[in-house]
PQR file of N, CA, C, O and H, with PARSE charges and radii, in Angstrom:
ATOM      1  N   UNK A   1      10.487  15.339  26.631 -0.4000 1.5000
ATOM      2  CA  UNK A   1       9.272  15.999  26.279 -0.0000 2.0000
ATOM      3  C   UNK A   1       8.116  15.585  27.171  0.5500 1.7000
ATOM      4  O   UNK A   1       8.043  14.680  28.002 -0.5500 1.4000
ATOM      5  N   UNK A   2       7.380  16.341  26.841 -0.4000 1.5000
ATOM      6  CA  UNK A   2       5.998  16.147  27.807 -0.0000 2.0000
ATOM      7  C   UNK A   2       5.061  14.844  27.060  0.5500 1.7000
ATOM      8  O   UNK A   2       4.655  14.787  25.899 -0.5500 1.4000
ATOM      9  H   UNK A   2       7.440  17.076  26.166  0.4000 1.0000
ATOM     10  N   UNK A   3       4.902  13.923  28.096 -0.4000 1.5000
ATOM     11  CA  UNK A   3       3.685  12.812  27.928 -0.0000 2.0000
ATOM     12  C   UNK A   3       1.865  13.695  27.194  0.5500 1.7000
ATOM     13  O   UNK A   3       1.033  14.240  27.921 -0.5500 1.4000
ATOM     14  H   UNK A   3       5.232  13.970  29.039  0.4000 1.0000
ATOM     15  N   UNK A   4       1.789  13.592  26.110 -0.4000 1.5000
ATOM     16  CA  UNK A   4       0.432  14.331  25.594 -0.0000 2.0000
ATOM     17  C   UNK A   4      -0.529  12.812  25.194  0.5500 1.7000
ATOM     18  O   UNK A   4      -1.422  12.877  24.349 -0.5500 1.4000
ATOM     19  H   UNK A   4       2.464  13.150  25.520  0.4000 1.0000
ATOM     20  N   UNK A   5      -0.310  11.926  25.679 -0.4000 1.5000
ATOM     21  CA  UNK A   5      -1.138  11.131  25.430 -0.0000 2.0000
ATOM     22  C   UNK A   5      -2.967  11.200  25.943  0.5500 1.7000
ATOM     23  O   UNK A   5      -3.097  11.329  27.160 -0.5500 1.4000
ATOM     24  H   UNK A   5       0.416  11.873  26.365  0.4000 1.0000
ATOM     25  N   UNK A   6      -3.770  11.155  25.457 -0.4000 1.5000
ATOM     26  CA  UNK A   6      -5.052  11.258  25.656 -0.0000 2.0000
ATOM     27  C   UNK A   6      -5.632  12.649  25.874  0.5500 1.7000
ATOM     28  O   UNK A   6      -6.775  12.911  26.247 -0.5500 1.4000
ATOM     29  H   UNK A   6      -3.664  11.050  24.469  0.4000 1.0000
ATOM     30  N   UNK A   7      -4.588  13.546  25.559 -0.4000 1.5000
ATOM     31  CA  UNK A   7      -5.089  15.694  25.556 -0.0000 2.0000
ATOM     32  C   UNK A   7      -5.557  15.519  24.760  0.5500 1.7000
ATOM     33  O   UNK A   7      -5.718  14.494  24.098 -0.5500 1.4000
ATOM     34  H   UNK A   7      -3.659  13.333  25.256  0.4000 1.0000
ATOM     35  N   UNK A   8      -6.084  17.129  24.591 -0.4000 1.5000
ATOM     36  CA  UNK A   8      -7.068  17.794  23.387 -0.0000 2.0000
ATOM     37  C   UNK A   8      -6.158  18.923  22.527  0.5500 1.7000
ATOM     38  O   UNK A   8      -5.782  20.014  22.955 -0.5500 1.4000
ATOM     39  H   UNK A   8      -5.954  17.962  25.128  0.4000 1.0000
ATOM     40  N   UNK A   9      -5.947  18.432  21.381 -0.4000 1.5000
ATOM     41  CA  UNK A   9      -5.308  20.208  20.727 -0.0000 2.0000
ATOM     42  C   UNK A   9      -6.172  20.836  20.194  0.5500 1.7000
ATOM     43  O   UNK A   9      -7.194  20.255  19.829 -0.5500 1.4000
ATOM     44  H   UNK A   9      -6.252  17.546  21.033  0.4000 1.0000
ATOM     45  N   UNK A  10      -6.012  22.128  20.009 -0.4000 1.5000
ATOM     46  CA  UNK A  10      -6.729  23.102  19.368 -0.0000 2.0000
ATOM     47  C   UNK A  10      -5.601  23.726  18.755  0.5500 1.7000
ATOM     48  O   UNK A  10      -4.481  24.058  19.143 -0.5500 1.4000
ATOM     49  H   UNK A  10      -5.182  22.600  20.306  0.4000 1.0000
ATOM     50  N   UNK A  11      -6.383  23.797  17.426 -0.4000 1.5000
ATOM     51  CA  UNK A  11      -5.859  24.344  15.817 -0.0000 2.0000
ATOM     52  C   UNK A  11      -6.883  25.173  15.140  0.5500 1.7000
ATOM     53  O   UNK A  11      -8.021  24.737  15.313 -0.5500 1.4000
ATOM     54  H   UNK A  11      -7.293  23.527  17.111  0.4000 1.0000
ATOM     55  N   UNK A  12      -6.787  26.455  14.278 -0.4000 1.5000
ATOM     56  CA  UNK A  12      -7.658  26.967  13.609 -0.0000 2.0000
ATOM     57  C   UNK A  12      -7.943  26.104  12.705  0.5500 1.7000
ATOM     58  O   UNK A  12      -9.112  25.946  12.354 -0.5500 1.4000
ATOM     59  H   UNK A  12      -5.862  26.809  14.137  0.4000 1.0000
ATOM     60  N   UNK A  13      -6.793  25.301  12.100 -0.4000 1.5000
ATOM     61  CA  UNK A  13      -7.515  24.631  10.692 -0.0000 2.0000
ATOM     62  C   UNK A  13      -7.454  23.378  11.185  0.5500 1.7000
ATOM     63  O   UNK A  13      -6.737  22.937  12.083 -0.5500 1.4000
ATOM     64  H   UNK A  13      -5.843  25.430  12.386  0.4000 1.0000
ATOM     65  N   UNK A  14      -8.467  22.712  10.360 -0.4000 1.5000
ATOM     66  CA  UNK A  14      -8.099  20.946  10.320 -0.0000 2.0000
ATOM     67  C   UNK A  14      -7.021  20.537   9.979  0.5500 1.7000
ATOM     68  O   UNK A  14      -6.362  20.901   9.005 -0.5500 1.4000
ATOM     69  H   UNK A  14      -9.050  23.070   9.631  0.4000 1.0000
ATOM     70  N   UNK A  15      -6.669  19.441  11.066 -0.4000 1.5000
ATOM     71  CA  UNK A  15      -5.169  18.978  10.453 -0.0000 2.0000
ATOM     72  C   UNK A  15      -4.566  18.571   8.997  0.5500 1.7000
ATOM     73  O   UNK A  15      -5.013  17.475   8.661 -0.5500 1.4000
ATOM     74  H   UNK A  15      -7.204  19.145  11.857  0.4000 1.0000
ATOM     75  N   UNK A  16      -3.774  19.076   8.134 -0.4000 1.5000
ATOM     76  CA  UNK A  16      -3.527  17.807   7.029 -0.0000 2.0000
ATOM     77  C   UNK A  16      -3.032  16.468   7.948  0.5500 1.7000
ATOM     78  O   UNK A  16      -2.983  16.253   9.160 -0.5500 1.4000
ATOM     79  H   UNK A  16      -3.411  19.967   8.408  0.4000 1.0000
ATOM     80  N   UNK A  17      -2.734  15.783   6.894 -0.4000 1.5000
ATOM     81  CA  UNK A  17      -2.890  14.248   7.080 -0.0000 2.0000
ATOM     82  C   UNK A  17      -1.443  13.929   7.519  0.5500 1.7000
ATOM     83  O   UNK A  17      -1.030  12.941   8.126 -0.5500 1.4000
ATOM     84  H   UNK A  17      -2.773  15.958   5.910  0.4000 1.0000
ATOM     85  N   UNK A  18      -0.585  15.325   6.929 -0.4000 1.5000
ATOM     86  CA  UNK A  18       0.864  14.705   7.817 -0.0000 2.0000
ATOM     87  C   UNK A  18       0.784  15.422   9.538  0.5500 1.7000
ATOM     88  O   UNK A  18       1.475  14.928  10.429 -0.5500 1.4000
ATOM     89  H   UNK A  18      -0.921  16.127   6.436  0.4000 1.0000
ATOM     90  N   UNK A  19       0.096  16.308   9.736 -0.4000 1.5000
ATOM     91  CA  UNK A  19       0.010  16.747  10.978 -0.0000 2.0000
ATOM     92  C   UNK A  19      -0.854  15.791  11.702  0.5500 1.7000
ATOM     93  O   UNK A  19      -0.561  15.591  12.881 -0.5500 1.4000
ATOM     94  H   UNK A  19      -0.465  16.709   9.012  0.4000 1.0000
ATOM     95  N   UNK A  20      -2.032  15.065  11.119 -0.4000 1.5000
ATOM     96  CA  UNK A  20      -2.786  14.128  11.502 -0.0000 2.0000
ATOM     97  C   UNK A  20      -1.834  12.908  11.884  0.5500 1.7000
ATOM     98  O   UNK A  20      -1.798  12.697  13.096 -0.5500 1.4000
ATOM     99  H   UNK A  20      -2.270  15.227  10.161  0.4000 1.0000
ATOM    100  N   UNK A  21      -1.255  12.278  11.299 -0.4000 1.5000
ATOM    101  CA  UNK A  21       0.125  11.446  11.874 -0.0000 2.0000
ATOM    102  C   UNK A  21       0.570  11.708  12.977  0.5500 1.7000
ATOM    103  O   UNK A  21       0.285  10.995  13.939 -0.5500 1.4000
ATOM    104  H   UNK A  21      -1.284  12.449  10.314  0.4000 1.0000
ATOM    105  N   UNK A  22       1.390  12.814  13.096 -0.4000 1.5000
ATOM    106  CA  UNK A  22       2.211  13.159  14.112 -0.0000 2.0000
ATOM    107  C   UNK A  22       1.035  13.598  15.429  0.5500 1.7000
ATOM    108  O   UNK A  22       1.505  13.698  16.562 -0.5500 1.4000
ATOM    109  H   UNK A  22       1.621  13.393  12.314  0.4000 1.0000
ATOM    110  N   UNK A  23       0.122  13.748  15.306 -0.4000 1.5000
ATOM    111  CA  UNK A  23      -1.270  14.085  16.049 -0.0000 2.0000
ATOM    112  C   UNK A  23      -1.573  12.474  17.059  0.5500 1.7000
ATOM    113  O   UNK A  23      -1.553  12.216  18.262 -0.5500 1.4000
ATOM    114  H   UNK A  23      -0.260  13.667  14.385  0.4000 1.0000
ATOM    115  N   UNK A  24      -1.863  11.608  15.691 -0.4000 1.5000
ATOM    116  CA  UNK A  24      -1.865  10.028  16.071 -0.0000 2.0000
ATOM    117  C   UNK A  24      -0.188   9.331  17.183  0.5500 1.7000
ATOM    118  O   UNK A  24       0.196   8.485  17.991 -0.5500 1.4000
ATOM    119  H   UNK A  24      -1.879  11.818  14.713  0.4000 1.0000
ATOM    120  N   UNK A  25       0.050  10.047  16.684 -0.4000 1.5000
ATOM    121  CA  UNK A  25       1.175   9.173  16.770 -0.0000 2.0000
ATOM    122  C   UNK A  25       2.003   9.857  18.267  0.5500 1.7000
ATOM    123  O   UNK A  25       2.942   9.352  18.884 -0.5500 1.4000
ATOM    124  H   UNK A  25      -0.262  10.734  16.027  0.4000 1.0000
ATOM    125  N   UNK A  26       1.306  11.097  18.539 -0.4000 1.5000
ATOM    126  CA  UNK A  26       1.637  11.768  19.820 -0.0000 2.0000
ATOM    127  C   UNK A  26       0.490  11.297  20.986  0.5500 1.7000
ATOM    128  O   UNK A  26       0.406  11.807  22.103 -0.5500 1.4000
ATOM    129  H   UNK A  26       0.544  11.506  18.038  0.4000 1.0000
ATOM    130  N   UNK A  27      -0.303  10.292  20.507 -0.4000 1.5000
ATOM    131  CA  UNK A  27      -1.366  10.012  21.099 -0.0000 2.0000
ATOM    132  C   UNK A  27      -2.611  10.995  21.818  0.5500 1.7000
ATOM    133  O   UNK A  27      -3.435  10.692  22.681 -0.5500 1.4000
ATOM    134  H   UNK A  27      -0.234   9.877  19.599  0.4000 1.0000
ATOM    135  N   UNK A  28      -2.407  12.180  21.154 -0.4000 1.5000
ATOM    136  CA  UNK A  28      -3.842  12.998  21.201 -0.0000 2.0000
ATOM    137  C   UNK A  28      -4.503  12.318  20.714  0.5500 1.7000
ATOM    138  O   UNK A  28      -4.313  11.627  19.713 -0.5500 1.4000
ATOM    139  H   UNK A  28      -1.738  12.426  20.453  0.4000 1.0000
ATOM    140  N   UNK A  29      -5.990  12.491  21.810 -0.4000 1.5000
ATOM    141  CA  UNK A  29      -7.446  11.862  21.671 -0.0000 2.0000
ATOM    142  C   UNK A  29      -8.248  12.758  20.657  0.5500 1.7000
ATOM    143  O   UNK A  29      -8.766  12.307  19.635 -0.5500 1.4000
ATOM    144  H   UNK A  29      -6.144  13.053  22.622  0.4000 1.0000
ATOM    145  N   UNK A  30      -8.302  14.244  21.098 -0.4000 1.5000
ATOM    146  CA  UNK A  30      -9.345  14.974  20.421 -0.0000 2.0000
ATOM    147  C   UNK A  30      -8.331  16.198  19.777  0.5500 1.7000
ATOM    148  O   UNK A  30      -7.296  16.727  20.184 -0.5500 1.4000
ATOM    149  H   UNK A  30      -7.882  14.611  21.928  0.4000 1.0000
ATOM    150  N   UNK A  31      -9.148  16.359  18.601 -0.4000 1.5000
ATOM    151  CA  UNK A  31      -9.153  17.607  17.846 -0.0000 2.0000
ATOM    152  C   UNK A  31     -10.024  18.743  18.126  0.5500 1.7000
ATOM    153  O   UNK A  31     -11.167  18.290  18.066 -0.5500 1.4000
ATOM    154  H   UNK A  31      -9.988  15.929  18.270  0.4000 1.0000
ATOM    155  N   UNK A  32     -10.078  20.233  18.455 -0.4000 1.5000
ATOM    156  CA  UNK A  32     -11.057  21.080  18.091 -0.0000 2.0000
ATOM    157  C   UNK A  32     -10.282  22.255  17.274  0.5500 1.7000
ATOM    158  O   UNK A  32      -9.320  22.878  17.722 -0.5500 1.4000
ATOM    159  H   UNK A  32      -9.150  20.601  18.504  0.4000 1.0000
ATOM    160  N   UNK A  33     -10.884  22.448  15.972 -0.4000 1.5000
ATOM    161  CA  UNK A  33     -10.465  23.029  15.299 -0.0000 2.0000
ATOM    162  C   UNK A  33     -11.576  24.584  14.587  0.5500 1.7000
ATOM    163  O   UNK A  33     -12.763  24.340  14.370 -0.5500 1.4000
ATOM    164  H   UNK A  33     -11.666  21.942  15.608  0.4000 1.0000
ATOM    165  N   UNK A  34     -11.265  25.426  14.422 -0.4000 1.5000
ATOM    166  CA  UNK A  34     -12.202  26.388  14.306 -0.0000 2.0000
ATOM    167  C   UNK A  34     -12.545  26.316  12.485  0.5500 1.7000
ATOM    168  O   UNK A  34     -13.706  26.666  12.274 -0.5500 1.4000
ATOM    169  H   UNK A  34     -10.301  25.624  14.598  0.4000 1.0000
ATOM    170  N   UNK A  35     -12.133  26.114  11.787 -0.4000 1.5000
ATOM    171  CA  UNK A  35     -12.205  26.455  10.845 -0.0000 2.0000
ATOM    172  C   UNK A  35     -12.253  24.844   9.503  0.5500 1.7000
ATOM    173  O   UNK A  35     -11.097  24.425   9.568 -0.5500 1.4000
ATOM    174  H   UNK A  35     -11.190  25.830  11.958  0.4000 1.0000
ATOM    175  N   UNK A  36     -12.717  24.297   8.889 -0.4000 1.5000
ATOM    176  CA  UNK A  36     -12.788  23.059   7.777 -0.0000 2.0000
ATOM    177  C   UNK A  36     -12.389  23.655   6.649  0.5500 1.7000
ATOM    178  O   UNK A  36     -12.574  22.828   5.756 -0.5500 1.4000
ATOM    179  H   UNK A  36     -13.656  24.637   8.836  0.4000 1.0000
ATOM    180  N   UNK A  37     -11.973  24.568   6.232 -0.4000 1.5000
ATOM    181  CA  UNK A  37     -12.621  25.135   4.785 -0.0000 2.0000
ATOM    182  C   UNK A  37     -11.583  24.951   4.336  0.5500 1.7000
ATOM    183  O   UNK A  37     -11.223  25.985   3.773 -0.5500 1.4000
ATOM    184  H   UNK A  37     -11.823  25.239   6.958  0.4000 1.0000
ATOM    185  N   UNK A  38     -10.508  23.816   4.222 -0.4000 1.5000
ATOM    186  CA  UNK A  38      -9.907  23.019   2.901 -0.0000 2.0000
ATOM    187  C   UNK A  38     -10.492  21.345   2.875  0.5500 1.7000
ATOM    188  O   UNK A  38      -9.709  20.456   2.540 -0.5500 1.4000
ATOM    189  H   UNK A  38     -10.800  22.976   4.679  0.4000 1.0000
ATOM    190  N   UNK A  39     -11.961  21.012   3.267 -0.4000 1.5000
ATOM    191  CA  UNK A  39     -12.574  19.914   4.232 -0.0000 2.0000
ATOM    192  C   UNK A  39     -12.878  18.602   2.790  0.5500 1.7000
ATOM    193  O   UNK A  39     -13.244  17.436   2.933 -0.5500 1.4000
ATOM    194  H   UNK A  39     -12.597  21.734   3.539  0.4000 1.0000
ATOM    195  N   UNK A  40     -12.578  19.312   1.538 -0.4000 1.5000
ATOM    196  CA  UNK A  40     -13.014  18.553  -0.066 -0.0000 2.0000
ATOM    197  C   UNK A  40     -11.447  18.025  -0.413  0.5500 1.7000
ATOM    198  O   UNK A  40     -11.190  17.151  -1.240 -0.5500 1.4000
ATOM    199  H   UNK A  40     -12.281  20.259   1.421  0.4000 1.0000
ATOM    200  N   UNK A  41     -10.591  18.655   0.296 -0.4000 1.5000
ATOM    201  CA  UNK A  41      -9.133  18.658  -0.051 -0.0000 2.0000
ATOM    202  C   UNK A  41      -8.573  16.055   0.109  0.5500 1.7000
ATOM    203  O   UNK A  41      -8.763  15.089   0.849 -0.5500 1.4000
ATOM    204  H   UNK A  41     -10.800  19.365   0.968  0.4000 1.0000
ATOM    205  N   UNK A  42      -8.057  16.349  -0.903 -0.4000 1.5000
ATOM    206  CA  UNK A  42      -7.515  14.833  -0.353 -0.0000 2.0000
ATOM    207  C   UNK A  42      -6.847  14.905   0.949  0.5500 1.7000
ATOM    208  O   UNK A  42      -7.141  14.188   1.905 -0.5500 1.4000
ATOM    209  H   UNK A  42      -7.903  17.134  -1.504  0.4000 1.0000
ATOM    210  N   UNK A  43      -6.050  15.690   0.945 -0.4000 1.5000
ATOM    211  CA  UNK A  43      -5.509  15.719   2.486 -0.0000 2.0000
ATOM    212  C   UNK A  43      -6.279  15.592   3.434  0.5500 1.7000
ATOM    213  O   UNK A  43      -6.018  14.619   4.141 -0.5500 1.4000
ATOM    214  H   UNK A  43      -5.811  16.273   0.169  0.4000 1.0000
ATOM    215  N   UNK A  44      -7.171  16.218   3.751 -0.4000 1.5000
ATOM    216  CA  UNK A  44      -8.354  16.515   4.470 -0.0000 2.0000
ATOM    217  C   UNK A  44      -9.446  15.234   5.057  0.5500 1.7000
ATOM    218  O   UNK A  44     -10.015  14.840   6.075 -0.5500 1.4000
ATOM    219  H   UNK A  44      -7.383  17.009   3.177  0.4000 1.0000
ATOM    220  N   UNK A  45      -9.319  15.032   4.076 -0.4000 1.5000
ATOM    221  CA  UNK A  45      -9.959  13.502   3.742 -0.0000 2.0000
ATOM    222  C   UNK A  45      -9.367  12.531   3.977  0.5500 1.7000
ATOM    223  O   UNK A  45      -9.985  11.514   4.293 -0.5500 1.4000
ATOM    224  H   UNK A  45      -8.857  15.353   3.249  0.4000 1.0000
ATOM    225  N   UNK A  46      -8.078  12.542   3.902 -0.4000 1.5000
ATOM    226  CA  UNK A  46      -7.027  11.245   4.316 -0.0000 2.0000
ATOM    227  C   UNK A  46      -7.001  11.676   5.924  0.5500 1.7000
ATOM    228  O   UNK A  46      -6.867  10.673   6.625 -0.5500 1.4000
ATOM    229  H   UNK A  46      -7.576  13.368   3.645  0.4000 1.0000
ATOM    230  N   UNK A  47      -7.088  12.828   6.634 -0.4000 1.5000
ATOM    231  CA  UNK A  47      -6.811  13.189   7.815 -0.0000 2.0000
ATOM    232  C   UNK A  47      -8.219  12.299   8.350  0.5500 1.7000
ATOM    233  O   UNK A  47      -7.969  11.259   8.959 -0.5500 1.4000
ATOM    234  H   UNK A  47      -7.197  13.642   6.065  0.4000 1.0000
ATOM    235  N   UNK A  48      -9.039  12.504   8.236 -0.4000 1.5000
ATOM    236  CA  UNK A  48     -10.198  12.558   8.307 -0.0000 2.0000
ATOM    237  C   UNK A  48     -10.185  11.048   9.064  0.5500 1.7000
ATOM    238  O   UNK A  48     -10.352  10.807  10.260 -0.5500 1.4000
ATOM    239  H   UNK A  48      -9.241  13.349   7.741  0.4000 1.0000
ATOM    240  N   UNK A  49      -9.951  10.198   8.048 -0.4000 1.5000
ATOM    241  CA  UNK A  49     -10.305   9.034   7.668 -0.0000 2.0000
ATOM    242  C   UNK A  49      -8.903   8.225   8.742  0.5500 1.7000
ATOM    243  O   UNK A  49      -8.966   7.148   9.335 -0.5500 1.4000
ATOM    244  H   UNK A  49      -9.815  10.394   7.077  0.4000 1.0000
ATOM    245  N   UNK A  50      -7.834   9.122   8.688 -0.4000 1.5000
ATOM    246  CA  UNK A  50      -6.668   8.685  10.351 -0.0000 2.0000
ATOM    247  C   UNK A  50      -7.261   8.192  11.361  0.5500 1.7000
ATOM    248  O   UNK A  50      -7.525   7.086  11.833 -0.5500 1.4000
ATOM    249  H   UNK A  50      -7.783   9.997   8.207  0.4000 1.0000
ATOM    250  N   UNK A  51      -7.514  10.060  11.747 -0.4000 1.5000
ATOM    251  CA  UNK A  51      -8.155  10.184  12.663 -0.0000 2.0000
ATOM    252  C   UNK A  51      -9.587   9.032  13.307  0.5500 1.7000
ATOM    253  O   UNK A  51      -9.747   8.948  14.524 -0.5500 1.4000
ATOM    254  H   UNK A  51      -7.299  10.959  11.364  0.4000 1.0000
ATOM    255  N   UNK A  52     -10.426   8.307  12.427 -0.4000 1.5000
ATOM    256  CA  UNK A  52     -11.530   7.577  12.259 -0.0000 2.0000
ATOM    257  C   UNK A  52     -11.151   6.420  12.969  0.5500 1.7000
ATOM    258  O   UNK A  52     -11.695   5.895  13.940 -0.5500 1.4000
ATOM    259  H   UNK A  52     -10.295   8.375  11.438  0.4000 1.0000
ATOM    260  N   UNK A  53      -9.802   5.991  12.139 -0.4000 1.5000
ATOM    261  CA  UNK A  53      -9.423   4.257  11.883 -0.0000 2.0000
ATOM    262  C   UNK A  53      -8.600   4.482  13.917  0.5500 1.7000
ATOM    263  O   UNK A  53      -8.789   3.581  14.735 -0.5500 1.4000
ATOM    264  H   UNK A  53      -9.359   6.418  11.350  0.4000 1.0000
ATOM    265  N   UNK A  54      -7.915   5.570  14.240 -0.4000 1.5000
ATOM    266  CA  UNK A  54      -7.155   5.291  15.289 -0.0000 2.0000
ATOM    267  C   UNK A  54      -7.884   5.767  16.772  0.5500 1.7000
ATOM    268  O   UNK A  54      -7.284   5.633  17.838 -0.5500 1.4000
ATOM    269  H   UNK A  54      -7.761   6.302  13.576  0.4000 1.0000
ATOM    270  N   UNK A  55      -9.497   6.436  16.664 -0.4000 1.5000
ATOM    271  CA  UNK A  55     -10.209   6.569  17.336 -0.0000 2.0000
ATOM    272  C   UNK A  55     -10.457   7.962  17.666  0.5500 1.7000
ATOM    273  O   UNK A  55     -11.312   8.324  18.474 -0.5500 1.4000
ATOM    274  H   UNK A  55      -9.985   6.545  15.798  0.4000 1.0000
ATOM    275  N   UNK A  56      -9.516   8.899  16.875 -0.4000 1.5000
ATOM    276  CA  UNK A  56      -9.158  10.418  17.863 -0.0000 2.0000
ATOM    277  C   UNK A  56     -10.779  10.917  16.885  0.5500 1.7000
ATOM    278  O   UNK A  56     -11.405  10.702  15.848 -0.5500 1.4000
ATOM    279  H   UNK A  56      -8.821   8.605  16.218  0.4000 1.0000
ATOM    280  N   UNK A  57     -10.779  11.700  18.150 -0.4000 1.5000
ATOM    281  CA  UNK A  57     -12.507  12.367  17.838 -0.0000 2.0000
ATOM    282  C   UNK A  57     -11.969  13.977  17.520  0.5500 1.7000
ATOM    283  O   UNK A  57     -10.926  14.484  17.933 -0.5500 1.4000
ATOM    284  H   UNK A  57     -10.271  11.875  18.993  0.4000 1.0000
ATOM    285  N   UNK A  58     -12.761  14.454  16.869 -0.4000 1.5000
ATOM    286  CA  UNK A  58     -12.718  15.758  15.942 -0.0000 2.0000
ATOM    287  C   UNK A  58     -13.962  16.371  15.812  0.5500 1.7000
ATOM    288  O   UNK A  58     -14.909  15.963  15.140 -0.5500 1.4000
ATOM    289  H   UNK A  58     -13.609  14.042  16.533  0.4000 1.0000
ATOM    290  N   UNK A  59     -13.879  17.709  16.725 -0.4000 1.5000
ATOM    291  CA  UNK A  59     -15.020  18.673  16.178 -0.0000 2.0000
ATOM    292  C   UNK A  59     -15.106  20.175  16.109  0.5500 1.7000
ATOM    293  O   UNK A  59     -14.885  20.566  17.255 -0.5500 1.4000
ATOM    294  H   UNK A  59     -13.109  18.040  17.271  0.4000 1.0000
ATOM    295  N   UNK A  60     -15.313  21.172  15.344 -0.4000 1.5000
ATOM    296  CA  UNK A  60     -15.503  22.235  14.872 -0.0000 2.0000
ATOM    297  C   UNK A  60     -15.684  23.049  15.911  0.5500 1.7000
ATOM    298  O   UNK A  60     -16.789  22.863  16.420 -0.5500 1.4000
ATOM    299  H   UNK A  60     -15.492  20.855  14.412  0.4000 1.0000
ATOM    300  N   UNK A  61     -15.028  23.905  16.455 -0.4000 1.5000
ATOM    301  CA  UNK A  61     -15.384  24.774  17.831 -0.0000 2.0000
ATOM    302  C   UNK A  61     -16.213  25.687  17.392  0.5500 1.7000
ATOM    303  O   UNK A  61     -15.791  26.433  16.508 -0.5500 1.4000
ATOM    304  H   UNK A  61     -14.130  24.056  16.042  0.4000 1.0000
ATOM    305  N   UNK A  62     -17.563  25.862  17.878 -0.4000 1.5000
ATOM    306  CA  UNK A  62     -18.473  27.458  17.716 -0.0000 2.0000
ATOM    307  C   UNK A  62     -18.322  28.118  18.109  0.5500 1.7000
ATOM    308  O   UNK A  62     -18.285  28.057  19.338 -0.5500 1.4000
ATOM    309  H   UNK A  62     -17.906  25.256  18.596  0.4000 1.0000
ATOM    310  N   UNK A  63     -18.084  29.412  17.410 -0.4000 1.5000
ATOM    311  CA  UNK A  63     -17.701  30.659  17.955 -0.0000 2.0000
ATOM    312  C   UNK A  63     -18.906  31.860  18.415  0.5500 1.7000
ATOM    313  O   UNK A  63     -18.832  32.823  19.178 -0.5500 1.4000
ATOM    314  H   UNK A  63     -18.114  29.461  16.412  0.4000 1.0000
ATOM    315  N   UNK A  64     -20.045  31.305  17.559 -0.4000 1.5000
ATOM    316  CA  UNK A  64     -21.554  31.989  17.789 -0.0000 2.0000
ATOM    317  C   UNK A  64     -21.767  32.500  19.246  0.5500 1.7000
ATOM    318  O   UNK A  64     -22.214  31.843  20.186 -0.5500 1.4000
ATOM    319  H   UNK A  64     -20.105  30.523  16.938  0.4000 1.0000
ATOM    320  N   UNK A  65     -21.383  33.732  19.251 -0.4000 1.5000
ATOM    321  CA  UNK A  65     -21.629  34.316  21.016 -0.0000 2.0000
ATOM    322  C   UNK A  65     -20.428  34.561  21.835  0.5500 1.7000
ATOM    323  O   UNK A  65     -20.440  35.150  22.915 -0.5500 1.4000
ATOM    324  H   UNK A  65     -21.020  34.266  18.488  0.4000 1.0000
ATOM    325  N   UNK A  66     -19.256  34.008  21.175 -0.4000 1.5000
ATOM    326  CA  UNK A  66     -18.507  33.612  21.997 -0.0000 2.0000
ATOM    327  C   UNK A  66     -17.097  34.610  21.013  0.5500 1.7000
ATOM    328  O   UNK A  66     -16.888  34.848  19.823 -0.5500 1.4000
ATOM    329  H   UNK A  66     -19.246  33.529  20.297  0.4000 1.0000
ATOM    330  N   UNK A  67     -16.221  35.032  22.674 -0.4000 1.5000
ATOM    331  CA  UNK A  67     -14.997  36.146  21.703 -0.0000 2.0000
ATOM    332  C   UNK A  67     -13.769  34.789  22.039  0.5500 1.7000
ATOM    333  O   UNK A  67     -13.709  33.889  22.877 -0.5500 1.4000
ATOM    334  H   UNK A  67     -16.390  34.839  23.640  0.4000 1.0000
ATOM    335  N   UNK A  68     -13.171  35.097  21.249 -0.4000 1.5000
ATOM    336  CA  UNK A  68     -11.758  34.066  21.202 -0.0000 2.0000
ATOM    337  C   UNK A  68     -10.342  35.606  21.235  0.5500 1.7000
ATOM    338  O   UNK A  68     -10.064  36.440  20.373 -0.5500 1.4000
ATOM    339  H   UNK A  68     -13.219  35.828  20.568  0.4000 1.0000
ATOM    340  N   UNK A  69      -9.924  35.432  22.271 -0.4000 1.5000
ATOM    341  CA  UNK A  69      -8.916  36.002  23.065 -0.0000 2.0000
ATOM    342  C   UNK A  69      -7.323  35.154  22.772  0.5500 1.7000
ATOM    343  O   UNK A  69      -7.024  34.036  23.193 -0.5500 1.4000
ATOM    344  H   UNK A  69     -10.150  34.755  22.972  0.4000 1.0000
ATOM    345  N   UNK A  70      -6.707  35.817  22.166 -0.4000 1.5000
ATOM    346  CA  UNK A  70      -5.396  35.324  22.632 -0.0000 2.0000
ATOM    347  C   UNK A  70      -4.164  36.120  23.351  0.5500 1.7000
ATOM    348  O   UNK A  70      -3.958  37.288  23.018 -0.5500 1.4000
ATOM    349  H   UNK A  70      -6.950  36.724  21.824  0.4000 1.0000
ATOM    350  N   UNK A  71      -3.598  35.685  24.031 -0.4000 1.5000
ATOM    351  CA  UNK A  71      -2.451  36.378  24.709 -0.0000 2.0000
ATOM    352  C   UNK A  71      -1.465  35.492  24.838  0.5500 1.7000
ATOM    353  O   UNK A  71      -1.220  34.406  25.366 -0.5500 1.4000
ATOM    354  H   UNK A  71      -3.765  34.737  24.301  0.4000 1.0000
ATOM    355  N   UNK A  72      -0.777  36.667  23.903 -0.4000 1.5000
ATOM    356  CA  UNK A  72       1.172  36.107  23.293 -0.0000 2.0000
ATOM    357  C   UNK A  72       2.055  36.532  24.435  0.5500 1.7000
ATOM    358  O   UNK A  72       3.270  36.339  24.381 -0.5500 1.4000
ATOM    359  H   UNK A  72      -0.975  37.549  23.475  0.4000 1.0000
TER
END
């Protein structure tokens, strides 16, 4: 497999806390994720709080102005 140590993933949602693991544990640095809105969830919160303790930084991508394109 491919070395992903210190990349960035992008996800619509915030990770749960078992994707947050395997996130940590693949040694991704950063999260950008478009969307929080399960962010009250324990999961969420346990991700949260991973992510914190093992250094990986996490932030909300803005879409304000901006078109998001995908090609499958």
């Amino acid at each position: 497999g491919k070395d992903l140590k210190g990349s960035t993933i992008y996800t619509t949602l915030f990770p749960c806390n078992e994707c947050a693991k395997a996130i940590i544990q693949a040694g991704i640095r950063h999260v950008v994720y478009l969307s929080d809105k399960y962010a009250e969830t324990d999961a969420t919160i346990a991700s949260k709080r991973m992510f914190d303790m093992a250094g990986v930084t996490y932030h909300e991508y803005n879409l304000h102005g901006k078109t998001l394109e995908l090609n499958l």
